[in-house]
PDB file of N, CA, C and O in Angstrom:
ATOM      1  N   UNK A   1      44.738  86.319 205.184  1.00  0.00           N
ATOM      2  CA  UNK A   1      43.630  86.078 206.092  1.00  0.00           C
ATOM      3  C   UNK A   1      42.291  86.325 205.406  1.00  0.00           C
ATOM      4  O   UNK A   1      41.210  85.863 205.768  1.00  0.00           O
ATOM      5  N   UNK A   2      42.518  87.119 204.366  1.00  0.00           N
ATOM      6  CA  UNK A   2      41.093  87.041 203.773  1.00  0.00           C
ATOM      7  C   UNK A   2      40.345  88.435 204.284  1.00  0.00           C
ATOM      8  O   UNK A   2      39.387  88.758 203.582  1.00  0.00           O
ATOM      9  N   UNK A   3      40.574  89.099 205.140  1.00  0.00           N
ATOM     10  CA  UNK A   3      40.229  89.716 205.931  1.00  0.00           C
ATOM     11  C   UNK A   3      41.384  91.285 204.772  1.00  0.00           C
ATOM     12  O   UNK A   3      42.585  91.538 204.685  1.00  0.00           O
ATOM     13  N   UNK A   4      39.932  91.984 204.062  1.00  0.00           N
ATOM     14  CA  UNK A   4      40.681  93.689 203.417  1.00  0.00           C
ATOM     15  C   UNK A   4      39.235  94.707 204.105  1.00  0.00           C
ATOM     16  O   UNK A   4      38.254  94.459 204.806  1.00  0.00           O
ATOM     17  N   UNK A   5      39.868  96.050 203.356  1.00  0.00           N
ATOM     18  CA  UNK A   5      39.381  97.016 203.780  1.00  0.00           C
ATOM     19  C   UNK A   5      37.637  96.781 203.574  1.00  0.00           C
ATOM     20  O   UNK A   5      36.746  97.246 204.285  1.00  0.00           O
ATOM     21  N   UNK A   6      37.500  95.881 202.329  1.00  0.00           N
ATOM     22  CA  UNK A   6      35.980  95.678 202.173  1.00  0.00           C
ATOM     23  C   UNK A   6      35.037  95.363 202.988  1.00  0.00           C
ATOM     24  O   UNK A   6      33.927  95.890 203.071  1.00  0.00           O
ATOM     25  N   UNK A   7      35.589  94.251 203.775  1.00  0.00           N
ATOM     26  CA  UNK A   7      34.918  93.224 204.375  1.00  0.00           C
ATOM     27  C   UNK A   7      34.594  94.147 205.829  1.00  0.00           C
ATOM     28  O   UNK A   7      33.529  94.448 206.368  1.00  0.00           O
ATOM     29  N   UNK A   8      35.891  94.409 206.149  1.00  0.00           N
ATOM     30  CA  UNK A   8      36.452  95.632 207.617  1.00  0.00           C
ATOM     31  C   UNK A   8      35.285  96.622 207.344  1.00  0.00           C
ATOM     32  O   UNK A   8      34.392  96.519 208.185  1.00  0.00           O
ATOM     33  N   UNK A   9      35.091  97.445 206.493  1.00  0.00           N
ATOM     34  CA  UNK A   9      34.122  98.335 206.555  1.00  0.00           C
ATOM     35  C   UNK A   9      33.024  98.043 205.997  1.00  0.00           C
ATOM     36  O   UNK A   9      32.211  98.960 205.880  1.00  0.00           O
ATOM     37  N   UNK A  10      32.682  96.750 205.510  1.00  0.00           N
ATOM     38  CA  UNK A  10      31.037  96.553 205.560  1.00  0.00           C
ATOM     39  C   UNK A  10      30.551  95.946 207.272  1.00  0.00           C
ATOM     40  O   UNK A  10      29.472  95.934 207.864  1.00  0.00           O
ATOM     41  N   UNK A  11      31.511  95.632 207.526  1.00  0.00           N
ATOM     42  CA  UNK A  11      30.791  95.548 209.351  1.00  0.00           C
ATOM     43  C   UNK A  11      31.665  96.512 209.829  1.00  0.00           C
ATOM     44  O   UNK A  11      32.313  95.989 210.735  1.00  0.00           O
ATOM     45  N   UNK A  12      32.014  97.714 209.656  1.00  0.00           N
ATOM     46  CA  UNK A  12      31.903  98.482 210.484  1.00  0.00           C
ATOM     47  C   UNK A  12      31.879  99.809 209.478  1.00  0.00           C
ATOM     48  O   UNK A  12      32.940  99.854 208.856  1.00  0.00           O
ATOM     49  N   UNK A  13      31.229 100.602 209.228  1.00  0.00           N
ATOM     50  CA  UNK A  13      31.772 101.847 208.284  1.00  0.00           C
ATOM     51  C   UNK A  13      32.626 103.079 208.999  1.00  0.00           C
ATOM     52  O   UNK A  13      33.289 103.931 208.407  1.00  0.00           O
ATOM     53  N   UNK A  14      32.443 102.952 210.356  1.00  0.00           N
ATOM     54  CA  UNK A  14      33.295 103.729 210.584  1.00  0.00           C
ATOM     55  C   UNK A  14      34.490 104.079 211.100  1.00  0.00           C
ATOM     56  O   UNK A  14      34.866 105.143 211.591  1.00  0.00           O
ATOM     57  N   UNK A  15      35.420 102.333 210.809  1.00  0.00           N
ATOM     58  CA  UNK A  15      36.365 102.071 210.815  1.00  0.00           C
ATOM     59  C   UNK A  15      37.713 103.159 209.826  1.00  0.00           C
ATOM     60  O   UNK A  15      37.700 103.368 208.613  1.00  0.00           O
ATOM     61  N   UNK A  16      38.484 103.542 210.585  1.00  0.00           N
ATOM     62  CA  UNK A  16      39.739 104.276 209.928  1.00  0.00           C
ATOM     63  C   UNK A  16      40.458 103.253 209.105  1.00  0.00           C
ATOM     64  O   UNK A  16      40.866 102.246 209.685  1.00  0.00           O
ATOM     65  N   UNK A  17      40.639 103.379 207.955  1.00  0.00           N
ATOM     66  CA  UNK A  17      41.775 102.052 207.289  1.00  0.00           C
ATOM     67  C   UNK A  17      42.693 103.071 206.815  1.00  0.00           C
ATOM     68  O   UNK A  17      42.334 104.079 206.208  1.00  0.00           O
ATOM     69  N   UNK A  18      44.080 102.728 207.159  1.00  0.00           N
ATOM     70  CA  UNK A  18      44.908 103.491 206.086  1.00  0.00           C
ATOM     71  C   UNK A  18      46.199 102.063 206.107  1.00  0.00           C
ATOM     72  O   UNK A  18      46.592 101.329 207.014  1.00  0.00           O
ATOM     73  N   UNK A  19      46.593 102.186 204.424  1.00  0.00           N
ATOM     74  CA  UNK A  19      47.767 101.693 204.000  1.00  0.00           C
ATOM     75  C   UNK A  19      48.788 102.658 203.947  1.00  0.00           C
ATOM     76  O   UNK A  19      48.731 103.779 203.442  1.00  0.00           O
ATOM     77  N   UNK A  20      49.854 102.036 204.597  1.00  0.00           N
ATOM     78  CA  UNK A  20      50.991 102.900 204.785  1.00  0.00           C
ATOM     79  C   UNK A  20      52.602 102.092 204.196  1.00  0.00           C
ATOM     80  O   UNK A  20      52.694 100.906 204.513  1.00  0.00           O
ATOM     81  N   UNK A  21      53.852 102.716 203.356  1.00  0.00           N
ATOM     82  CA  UNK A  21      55.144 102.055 203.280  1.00  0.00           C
ATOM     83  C   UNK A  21      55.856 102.544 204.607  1.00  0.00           C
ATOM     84  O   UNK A  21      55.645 103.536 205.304  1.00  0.00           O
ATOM     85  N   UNK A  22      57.047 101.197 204.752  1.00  0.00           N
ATOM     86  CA  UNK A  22      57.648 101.548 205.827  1.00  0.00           C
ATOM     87  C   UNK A  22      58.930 102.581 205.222  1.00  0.00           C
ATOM     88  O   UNK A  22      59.425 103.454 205.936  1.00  0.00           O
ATOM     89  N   UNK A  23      59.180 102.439 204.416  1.00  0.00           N
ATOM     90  CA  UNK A  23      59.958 102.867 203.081  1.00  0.00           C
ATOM     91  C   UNK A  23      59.797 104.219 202.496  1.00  0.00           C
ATOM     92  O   UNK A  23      60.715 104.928 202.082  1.00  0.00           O
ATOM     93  N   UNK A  24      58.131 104.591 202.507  1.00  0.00           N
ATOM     94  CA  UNK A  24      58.277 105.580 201.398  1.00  0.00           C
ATOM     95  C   UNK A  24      57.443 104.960 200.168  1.00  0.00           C
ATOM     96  O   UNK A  24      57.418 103.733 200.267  1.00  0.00           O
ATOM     97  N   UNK A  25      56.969 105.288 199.392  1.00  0.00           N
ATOM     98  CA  UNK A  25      56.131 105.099 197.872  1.00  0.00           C
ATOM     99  C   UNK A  25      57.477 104.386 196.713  1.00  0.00           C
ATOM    100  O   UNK A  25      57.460 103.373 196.014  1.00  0.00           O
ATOM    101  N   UNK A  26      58.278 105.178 196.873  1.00  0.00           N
ATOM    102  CA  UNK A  26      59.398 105.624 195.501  1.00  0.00           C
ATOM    103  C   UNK A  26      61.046 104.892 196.498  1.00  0.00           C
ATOM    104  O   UNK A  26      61.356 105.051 197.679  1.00  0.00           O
ATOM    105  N   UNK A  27      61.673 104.210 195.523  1.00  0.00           N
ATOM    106  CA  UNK A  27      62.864 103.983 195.774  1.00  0.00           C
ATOM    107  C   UNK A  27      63.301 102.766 196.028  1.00  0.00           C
ATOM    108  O   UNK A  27      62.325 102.018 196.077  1.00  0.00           O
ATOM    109  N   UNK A  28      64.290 102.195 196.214  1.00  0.00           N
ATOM    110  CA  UNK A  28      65.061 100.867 196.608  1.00  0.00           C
ATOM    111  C   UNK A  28      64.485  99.897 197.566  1.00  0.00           C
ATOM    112  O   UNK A  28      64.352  98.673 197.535  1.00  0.00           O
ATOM    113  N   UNK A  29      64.140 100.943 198.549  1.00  0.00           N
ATOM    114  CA  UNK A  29      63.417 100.249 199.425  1.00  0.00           C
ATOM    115  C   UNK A  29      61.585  99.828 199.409  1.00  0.00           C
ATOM    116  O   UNK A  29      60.886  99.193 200.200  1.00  0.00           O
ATOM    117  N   UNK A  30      61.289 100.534 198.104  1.00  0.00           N
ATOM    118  CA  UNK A  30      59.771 100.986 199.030  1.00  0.00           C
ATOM    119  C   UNK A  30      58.617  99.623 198.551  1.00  0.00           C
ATOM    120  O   UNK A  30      57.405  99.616 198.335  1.00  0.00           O
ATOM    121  N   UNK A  31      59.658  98.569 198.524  1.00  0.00           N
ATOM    122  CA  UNK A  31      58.282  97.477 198.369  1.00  0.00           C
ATOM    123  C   UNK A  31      59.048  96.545 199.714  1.00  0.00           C
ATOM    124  O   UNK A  31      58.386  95.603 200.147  1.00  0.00           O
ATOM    125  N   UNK A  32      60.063  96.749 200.182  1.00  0.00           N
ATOM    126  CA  UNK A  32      60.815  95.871 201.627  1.00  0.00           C
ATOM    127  C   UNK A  32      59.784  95.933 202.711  1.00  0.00           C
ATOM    128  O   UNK A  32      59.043  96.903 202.865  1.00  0.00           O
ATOM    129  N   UNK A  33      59.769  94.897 203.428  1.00  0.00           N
ATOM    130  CA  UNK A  33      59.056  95.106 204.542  1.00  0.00           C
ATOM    131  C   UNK A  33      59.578  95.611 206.018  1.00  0.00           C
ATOM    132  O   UNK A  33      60.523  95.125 206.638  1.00  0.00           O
ATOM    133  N   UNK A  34      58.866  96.538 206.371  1.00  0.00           N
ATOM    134  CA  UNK A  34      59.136  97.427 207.704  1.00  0.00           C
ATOM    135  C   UNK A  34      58.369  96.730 208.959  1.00  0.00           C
ATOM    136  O   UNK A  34      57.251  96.219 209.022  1.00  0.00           O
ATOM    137  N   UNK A  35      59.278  96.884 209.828  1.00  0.00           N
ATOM    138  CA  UNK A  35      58.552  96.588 211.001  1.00  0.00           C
ATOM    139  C   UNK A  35      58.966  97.763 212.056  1.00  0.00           C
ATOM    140  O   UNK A  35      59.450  98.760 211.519  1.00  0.00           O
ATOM    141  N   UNK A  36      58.822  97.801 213.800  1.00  0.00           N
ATOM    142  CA  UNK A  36      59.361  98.741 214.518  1.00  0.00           C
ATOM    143  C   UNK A  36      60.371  98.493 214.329  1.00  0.00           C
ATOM    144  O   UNK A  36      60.860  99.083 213.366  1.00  0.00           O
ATOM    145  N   UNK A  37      61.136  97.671 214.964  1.00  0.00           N
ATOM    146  CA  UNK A  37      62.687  97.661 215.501  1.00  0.00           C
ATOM    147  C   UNK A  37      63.706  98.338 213.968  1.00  0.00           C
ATOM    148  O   UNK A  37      64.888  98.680 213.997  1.00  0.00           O
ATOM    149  N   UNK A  38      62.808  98.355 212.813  1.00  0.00           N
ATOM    150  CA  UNK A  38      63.853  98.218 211.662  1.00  0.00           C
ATOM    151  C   UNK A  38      63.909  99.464 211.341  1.00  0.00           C
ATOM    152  O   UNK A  38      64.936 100.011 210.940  1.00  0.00           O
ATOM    153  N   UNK A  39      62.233 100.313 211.567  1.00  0.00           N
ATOM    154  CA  UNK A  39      62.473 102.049 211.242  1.00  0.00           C
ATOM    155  C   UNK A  39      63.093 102.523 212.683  1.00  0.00           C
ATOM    156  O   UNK A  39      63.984 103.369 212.609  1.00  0.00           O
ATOM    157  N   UNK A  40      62.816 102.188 213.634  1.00  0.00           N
ATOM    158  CA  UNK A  40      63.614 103.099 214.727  1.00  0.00           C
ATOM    159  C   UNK A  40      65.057 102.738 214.495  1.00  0.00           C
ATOM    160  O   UNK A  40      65.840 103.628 214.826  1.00  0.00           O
ATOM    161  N   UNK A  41      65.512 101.808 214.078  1.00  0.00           N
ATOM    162  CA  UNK A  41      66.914 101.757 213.782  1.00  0.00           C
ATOM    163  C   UNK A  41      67.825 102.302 213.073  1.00  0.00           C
ATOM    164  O   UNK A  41      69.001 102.547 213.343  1.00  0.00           O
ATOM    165  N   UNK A  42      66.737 102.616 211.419  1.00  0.00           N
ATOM    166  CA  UNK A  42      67.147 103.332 210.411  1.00  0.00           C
ATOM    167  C   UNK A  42      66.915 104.316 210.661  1.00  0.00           C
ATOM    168  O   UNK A  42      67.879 104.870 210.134  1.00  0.00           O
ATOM    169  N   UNK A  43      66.094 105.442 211.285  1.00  0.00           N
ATOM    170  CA  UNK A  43      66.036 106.396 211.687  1.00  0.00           C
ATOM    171  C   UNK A  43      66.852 106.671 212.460  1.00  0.00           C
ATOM    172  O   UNK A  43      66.237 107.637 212.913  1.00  0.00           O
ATOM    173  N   UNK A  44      67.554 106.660 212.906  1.00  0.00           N
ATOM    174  CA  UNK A  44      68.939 106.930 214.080  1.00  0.00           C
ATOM    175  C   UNK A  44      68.435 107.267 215.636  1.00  0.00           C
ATOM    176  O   UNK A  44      69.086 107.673 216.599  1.00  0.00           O
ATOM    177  N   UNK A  45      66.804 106.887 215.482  1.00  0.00           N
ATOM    178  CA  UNK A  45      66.004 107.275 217.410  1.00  0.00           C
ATOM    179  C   UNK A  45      67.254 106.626 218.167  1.00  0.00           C
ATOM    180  O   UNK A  45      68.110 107.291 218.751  1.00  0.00           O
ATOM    181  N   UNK A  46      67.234 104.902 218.051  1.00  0.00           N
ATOM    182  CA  UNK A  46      68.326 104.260 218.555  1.00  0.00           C
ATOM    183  C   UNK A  46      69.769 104.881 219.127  1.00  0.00           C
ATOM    184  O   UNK A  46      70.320 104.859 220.227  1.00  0.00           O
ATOM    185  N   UNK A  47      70.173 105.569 217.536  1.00  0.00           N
ATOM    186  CA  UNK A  47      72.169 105.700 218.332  1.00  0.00           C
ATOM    187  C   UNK A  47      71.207 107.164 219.033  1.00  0.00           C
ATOM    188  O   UNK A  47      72.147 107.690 219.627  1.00  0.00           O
ATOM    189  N   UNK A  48      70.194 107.941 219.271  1.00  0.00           N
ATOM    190  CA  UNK A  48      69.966 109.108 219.591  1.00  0.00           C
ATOM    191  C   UNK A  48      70.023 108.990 221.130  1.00  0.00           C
ATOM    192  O   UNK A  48      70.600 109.551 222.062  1.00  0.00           O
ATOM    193  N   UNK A  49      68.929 107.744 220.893  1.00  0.00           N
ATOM    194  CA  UNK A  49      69.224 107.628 222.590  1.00  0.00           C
ATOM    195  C   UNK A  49      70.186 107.090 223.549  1.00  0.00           C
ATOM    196  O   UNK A  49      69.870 107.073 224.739  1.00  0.00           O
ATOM    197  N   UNK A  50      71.056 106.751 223.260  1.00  0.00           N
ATOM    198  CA  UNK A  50      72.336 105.995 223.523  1.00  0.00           C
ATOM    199  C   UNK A  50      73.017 106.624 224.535  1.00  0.00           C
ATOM    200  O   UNK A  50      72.423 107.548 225.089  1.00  0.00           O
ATOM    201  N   UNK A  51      73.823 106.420 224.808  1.00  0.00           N
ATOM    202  CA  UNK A  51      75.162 107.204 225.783  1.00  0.00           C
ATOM    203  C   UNK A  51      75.731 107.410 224.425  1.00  0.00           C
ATOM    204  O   UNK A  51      75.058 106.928 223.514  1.00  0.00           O
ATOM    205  N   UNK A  52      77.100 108.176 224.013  1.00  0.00           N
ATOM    206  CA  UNK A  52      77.973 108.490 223.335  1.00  0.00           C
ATOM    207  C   UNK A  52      78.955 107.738 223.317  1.00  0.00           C
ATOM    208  O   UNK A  52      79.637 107.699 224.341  1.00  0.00           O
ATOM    209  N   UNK A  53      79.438 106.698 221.874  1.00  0.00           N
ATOM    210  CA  UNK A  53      80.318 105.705 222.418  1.00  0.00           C
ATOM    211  C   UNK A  53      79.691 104.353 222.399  1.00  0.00           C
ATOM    212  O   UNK A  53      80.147 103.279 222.006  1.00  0.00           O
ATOM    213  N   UNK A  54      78.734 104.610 222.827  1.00  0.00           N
ATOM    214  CA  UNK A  54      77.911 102.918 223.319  1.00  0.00           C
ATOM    215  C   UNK A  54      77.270 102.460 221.995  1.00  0.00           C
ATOM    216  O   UNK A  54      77.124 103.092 220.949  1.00  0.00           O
ATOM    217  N   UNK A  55      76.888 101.065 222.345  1.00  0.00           N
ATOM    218  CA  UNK A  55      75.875 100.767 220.752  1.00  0.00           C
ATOM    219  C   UNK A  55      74.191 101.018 220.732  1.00  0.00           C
ATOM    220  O   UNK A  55      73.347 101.495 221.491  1.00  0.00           O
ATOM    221  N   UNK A  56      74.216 100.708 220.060  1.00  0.00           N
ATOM    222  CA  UNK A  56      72.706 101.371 219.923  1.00  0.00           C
ATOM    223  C   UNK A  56      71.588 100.704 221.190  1.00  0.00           C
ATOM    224  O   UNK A  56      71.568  99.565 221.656  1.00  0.00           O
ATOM    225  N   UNK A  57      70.881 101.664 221.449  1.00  0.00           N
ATOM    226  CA  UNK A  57      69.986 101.160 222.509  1.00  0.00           C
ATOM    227  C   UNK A  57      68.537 101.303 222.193  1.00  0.00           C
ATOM    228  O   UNK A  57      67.944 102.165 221.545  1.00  0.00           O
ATOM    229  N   UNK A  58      68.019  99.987 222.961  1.00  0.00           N
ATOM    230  CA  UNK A  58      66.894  99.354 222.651  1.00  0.00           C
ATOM    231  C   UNK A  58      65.618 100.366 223.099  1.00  0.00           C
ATOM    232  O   UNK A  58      65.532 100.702 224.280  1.00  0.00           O
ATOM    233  N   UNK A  59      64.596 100.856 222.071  1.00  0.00           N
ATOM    234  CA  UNK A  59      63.519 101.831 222.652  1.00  0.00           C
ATOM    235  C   UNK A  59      62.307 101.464 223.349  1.00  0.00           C
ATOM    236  O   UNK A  59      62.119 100.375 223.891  1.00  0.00           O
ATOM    237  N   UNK A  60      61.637 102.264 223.312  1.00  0.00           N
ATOM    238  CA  UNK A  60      60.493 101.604 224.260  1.00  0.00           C
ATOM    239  C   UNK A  60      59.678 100.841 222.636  1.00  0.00           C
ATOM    240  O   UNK A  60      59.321 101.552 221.696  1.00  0.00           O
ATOM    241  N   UNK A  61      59.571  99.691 222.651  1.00  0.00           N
ATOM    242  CA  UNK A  61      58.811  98.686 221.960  1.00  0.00           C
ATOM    243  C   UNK A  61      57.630  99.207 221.144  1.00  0.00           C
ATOM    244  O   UNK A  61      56.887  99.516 222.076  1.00  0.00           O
ATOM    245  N   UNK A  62      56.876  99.548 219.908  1.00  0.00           N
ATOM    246  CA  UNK A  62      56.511 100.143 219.696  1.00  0.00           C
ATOM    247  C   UNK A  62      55.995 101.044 218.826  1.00  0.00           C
ATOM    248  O   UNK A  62      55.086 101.171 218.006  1.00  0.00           O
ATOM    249  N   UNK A  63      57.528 102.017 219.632  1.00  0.00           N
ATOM    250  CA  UNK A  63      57.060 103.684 219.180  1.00  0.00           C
ATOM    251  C   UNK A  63      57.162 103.628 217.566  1.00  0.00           C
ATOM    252  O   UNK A  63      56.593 104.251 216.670  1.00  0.00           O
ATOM    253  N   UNK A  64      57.963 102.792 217.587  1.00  0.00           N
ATOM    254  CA  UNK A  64      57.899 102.958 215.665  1.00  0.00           C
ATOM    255  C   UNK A  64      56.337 102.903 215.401  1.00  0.00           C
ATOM    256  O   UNK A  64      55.459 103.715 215.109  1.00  0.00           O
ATOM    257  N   UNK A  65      56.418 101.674 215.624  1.00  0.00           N
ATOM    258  CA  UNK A  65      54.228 101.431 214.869  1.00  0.00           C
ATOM    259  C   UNK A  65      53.491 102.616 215.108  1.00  0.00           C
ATOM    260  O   UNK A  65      52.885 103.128 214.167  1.00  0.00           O
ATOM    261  N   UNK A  66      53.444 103.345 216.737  1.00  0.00           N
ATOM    262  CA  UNK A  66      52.520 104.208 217.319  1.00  0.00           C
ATOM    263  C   UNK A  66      52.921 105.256 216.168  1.00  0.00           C
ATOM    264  O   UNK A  66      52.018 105.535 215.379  1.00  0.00           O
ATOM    265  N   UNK A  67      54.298 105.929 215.961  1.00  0.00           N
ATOM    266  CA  UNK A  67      54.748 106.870 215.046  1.00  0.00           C
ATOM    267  C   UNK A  67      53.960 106.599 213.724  1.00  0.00           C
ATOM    268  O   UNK A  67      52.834 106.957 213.376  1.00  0.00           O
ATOM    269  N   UNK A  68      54.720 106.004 213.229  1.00  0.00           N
ATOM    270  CA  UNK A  68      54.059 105.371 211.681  1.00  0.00           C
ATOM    271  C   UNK A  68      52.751 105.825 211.820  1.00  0.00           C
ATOM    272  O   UNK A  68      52.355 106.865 211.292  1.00  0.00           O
ATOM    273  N   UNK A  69      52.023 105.054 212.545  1.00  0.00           N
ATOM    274  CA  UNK A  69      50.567 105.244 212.552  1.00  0.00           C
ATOM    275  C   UNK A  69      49.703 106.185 212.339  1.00  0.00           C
ATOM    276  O   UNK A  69      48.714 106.228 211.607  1.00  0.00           O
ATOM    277  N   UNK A  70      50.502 107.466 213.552  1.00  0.00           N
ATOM    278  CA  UNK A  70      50.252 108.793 213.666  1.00  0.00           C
ATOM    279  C   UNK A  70      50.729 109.488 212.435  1.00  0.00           C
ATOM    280  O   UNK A  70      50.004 110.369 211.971  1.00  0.00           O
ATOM    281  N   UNK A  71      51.885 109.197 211.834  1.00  0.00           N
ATOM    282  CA  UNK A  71      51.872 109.935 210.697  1.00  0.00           C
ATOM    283  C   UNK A  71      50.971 109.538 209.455  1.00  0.00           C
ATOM    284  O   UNK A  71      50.797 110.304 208.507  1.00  0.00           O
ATOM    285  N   UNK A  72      50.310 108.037 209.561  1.00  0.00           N
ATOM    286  CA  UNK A  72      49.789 108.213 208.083  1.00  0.00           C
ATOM    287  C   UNK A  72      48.722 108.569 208.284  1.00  0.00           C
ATOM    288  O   UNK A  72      48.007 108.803 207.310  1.00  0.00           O
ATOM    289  N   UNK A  73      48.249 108.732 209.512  1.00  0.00           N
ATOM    290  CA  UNK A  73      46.704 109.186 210.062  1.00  0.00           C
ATOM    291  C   UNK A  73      46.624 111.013 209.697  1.00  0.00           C
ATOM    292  O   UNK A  73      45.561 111.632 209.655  1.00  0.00           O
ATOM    293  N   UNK A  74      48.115 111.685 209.444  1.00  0.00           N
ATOM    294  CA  UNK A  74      48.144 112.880 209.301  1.00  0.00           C
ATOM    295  C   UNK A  74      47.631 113.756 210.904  1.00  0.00           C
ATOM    296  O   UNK A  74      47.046 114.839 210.920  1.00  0.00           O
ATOM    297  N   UNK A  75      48.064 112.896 212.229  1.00  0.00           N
ATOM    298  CA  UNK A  75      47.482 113.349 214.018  1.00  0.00           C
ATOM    299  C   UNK A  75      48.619 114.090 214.317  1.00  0.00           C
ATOM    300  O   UNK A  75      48.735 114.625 215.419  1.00  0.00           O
TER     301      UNK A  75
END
């Protein structure tokens, strides 16, 4: 889109930018692309919330990004 942190914070400076892996920095994964459904999955939130027995169940839509977010924000 053309659209980086440069452009973002010369019209606005007091815009928050942070780059974040869905992965991690280091390892097998850490250039793959992450989305929600794929870290709440790999994270086990999914079988957590489940019944016992059952397959994995669907979370509230999301919480991965909101999570992620909050953690690279260090909130």
């Amino acid at each position: 889109m053309g659209i980086g942190p440069e452009k973002l914070l010369a019209r606005n400076p007091r815009l928050i930018y942070a780059h974040a892996s869905g992965w991690g920095r280091k390892g097998a994964d850490a250039h793959d692309l992450s989305f929600d459904y794929t870290g709440i999955a790999r994270s086990g939130l999914m079988m957590a919330c489940g019944e016992q027995g059952a397959p994995p169940t669907q979370v509230l839509p999301g919480i991965g990004d909101e999570l992620g977010g909050s953690c690279a924000l260090g909130v």
